[in-house]
C-alpha positions in Angstrom: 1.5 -0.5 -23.8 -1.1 2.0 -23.8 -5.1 1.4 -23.7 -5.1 2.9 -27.2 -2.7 0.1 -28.6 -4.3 -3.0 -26.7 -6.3 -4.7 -30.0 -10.1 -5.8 -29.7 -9.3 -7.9 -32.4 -9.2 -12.0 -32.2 -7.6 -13.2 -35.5 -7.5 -16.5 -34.3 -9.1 -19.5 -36.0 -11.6 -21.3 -33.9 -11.2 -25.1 -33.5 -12.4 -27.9 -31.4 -12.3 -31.4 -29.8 -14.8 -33.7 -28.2 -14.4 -34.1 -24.3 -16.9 -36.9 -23.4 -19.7 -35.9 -25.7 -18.7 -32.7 -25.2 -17.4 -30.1 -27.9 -14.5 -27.9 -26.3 -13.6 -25.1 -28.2 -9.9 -23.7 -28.2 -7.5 -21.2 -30.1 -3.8 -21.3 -30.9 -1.2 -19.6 -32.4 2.9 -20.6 -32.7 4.8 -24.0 -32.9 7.5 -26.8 -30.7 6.7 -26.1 -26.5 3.1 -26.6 -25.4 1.7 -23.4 -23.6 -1.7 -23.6 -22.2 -3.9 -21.1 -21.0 -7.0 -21.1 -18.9 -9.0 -18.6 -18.4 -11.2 -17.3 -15.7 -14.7 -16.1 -14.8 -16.6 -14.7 -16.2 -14.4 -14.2 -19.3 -13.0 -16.5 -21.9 -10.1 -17.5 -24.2 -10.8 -13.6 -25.4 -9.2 -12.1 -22.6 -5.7 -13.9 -24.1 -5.9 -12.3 -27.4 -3.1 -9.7 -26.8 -0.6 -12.3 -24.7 -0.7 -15.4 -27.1 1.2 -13.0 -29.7 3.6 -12.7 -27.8 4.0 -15.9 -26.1 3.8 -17.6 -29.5 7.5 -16.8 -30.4 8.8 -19.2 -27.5 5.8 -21.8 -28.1 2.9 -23.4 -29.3 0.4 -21.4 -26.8 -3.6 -22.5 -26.5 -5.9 -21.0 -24.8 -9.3 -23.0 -23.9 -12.3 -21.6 -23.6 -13.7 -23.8 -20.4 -16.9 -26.2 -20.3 -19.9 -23.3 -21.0 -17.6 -20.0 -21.6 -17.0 -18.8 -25.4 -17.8 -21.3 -27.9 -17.3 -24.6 -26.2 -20.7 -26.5 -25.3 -23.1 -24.8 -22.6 -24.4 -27.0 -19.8 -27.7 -27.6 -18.9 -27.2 -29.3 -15.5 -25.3 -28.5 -12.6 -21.7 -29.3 -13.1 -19.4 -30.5 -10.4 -15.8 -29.4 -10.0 -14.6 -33.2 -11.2 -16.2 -32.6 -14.6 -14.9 -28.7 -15.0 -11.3 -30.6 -14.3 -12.1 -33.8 -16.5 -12.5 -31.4 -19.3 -9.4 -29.2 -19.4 -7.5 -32.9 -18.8 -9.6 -34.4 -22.0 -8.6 -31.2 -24.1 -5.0 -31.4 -23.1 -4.9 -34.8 -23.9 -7.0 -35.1 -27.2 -4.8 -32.7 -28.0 -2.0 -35.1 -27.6 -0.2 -32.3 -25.6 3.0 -33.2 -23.9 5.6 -31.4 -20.9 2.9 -28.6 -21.0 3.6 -25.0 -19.0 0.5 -23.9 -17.6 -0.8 -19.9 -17.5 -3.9 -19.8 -15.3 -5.9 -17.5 -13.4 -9.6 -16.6 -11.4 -11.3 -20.0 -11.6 -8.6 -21.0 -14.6 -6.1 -21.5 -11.5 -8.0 -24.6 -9.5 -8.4 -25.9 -13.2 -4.6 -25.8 -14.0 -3.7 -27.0 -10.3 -5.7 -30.0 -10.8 -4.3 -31.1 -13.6 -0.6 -30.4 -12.2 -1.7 -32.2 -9.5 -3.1 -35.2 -10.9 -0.7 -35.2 -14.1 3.0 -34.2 -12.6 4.8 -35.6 -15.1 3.5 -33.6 -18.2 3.9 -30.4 -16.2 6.9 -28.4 -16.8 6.3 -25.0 -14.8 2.9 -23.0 -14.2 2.6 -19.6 -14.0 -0.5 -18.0 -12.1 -2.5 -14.9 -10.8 -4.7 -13.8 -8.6 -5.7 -17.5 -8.2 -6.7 -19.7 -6.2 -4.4 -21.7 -4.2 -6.0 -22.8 -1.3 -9.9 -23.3 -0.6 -11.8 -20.8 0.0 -12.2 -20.3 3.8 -12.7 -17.7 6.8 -8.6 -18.2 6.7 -7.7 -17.6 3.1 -10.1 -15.1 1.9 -12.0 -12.0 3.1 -15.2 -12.0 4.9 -16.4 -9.7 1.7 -15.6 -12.0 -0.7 -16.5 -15.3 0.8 -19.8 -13.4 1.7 -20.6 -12.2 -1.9 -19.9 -16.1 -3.5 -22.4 -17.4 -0.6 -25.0 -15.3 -2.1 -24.4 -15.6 -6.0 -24.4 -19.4 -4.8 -28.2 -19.5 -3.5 -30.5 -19.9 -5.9 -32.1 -17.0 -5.8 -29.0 -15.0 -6.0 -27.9 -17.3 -9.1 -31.1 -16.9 -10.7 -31.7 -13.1 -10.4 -28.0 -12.0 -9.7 -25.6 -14.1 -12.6 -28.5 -15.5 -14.8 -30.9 -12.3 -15.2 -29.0 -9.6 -13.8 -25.9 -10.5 -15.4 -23.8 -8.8 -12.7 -20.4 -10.4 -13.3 -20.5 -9.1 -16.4 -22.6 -6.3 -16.5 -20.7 -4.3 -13.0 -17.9 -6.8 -11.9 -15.8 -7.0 -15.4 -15.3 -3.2 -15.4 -14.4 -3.5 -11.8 -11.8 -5.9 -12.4 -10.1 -3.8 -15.6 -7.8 -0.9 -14.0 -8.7 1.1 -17.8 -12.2 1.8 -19.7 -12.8 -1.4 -22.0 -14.2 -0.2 -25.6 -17.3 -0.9 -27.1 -15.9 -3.6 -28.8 -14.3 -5.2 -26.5 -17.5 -5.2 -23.8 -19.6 -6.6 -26.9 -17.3 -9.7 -27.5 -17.1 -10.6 -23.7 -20.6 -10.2 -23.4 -21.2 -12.2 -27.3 -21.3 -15.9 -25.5 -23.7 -14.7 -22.5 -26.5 -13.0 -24.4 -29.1 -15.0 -22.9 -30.4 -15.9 -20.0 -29.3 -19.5 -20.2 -26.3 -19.3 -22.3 -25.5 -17.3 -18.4 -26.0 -20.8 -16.9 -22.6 -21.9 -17.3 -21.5 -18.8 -15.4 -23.9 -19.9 -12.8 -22.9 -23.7 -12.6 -18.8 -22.7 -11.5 -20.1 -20.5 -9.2 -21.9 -23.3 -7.6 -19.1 -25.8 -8.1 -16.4 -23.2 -6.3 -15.8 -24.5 -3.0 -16.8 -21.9 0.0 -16.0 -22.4 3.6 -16.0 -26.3 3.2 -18.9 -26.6 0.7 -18.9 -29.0 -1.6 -16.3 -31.0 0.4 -15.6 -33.2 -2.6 -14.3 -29.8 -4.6 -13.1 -28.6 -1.1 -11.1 -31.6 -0.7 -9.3 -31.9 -4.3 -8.5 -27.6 -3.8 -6.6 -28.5 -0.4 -5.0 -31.8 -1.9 -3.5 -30.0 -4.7 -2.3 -27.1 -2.4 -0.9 -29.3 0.1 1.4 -30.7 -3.2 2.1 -27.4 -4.2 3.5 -26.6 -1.0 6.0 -29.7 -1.7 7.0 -29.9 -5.4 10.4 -28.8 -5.2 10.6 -29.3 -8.9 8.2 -27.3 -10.3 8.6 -24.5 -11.2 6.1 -21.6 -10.2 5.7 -17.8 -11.3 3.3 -15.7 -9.5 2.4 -11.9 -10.6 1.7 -10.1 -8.3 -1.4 -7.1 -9.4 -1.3 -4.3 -7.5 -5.1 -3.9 -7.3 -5.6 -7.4 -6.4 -9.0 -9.0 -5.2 -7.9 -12.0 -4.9 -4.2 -11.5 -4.5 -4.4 -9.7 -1.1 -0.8 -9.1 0.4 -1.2 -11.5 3.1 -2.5 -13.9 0.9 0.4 -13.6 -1.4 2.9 -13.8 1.4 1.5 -16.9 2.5 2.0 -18.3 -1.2 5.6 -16.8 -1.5 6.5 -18.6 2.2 5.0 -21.9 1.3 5.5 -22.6 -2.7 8.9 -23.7 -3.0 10.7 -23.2 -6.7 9.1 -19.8 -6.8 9.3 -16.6 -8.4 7.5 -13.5 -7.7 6.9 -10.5 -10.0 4.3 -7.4 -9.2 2.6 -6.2 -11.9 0.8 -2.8 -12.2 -2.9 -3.2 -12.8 -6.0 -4.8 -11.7 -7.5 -8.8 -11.3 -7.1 -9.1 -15.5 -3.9 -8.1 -15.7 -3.2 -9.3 -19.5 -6.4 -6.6 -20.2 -4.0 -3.7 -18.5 -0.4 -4.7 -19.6 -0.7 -7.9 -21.7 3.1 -7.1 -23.4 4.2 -6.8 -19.3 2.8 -9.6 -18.9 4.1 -11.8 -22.2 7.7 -10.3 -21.2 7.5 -12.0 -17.5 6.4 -15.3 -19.2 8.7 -15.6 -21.8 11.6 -14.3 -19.5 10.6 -17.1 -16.7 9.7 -20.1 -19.4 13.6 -19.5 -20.7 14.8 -20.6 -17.3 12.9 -23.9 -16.9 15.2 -26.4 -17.4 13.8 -29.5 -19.3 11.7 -32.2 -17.6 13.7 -35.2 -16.5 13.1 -38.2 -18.6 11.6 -41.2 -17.2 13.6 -44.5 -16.2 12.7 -47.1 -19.0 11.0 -50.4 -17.7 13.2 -53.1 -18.3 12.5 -56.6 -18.6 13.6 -59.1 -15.5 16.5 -61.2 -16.4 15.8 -65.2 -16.0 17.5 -66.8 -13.2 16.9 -70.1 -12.5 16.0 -70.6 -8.9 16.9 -67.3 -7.0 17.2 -67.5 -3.3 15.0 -65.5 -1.4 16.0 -62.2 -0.4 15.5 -59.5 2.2 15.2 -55.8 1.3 15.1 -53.0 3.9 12.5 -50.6 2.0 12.4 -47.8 4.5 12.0 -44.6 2.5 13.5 -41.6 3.8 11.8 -38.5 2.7 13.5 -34.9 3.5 12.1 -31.8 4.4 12.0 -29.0 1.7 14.6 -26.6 0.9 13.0 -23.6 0.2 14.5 -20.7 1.6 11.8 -18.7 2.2 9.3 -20.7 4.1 9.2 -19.5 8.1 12.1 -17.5 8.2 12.3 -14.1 8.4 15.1 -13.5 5.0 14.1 -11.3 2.3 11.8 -12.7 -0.6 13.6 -12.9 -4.2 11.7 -10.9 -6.6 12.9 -10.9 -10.1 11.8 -8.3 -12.5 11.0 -8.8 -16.1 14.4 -7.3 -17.0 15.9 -10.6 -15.4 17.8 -8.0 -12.9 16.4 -10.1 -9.1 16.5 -8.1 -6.0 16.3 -9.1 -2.7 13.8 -7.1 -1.1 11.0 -7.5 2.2 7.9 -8.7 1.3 6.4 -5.1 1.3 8.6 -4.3 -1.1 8.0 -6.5 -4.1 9.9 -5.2 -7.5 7.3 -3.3 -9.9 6.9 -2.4 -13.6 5.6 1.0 -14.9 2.3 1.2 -16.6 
């Protein structure tokens, strides 16, 4: 898809739900399997306009716009990580949303994590980029980029640098696009952050986003959930790969790809935004991946105990014994399954990950 066919347009209908006093604003398109997609910073449900089209054909896809970003509420206090994850969990379940797959990204990845984490059974798969999947720390992300949060962070830097100076925006969107956004499309990322304080929301994540320990609360929740994604044989997991990354760094990735059982890996061309570059790329990998999820085990009914009139006591020897994982990658030196969107997997070193043409 070339930069000349990717729409500006939004044709979705706005619509919303109440998250503890809070009104969450979300858009959807298609019918039958729950698709839900979270955005990242500092964009919002916009940046899905041109994947949901296509996504819609397999399932009911929703994209949220998260607490502060497009059209849901803005916040006037600091917000913690908790209450960022409370409200993608309220919206999914005022929503009455069930067996979900989860497409997340930038600061939409910790988001969708948490809820896999703390909700496995309504997850079906999640697919992810450029995200985050462990804390951030001296041993998961460059000394650039831990460097620049510490400073947005300070409150001089969040005054001057996201409120006034509106630098995510304003220098690091067009940074993170590999093509030239249009007029239109700069003007309706920029539509919910005119002011000053409608930049406050950008502001409070960048606060609650864990650095180098700090806050150990979010710090804490980020490592539990990676620590489960390292186990959860039975999820099922799609990583693209961008070959600009900033956050997908190759030794980052291979760490993911060694660790994440249930996995597949795909390299996309393009930048942090992928679905701004290739968005029908993109939509293909999903829809190719979500048709091999097989469907979520139902669970055991409760049943009722029988009466029995005086049992005698028993004995039970309740020692659990829990194997290791199975995945075939993790610290061995075999070649890392790739599968391209043409469903045609290679087996190739981790160097040598299977691309798609712009």
């Amino acid at each position: 898809m070339s930069a000349r066919s990717i729409s500006s347009a939004f044709p979705f209908e706005s619509k919303f739900v109440h998250v503890n006093g809070v009104r969450m604003h979300y858009v959807e398109q298609g019918a039958g399997q729950p698709i839900v997609f979270i955005h990242g910073l500092p964009v919002h449900s916009y940046v899905w306009r041109n994947v949901l089209p296509h996504v819609a054909k397999v399932g009911r896809c929703i994209a949220i716009d998260l607490y502060g970003f497009g059209k849901s509420d803005q916040p006037t206090q600091p917000v913690d990580y908790r209450t960022h994850a409370d409200m993608v969990a309220g919206v999914i379940n005022a929503l009455g949303l069930t067996k979900i797959i989860l497409v997340v990204m930038d600061w939409g990845s910790p988001m969708g994590f948490q809820y896999a984490h703390d909700h496995p059974d309504n997850v079906r798969g999640i697919a992810f980029w450029e995200a985050l999947v462990r804390p951030i720390t001296p041993t998961t992300a460059e000394a650039s980029t831990r460097a620049l949060f510490k400073v947005l962070k300070t409150s001089v830097g969040g005054h001057l640098l996201v409120q006034r100076a509106n630098i995510l925006l304003n220098i690091l969107l067009g940074q993170l696009v590999s093509r030239k956004l249009s007029a239109e499309e700069k003007a309706a990322y920029h539509a919910p952050f005119a002011t000053y304080n409608s930049r406050y929301a950008m502001r409070a994540v960048v606060g609650a986003l864990p650095v180098d320990g700090f806050p150990k609360a979010a710090h804490d929740s980020m490592q539990a959930y990676s620590d489960w994604l390292c186990t959860t044989t039975d999820l099922p997991k799609l990583m693209l790969v961008a070959s600009k990354p900033l956050v997908g760094k190759p030794q980052f990735v291979a760490w993911t790809a060694e660790h994440f059982p249930n996995l597949k890996v795909v390299e996309l061309e393009g930048a942090h935004f992928l679905q701004e570059n290739a968005p029908d790329k993109v939509s293909a990998v999903i829809i190719e991946w979500i048709g091999t999820i097989p469907p979520m085990r139902a669970s055991a009914p409760t049943l009722e105990p029988l009466e029995q009139p005086d049992p005698e006591p028993m004995s039970f020897d309740q020692t659990l014994h829990v194997g290791k994982s199975s995945h075939p990658y993790r610290k061995s030196g075999r070649a890392l399954t790739v599968a391209s969107s043409r469903a045609e997997p290679s087996h190739l070193g981790l160097g040598k990950r299977a691309k798609h043409s712009k």
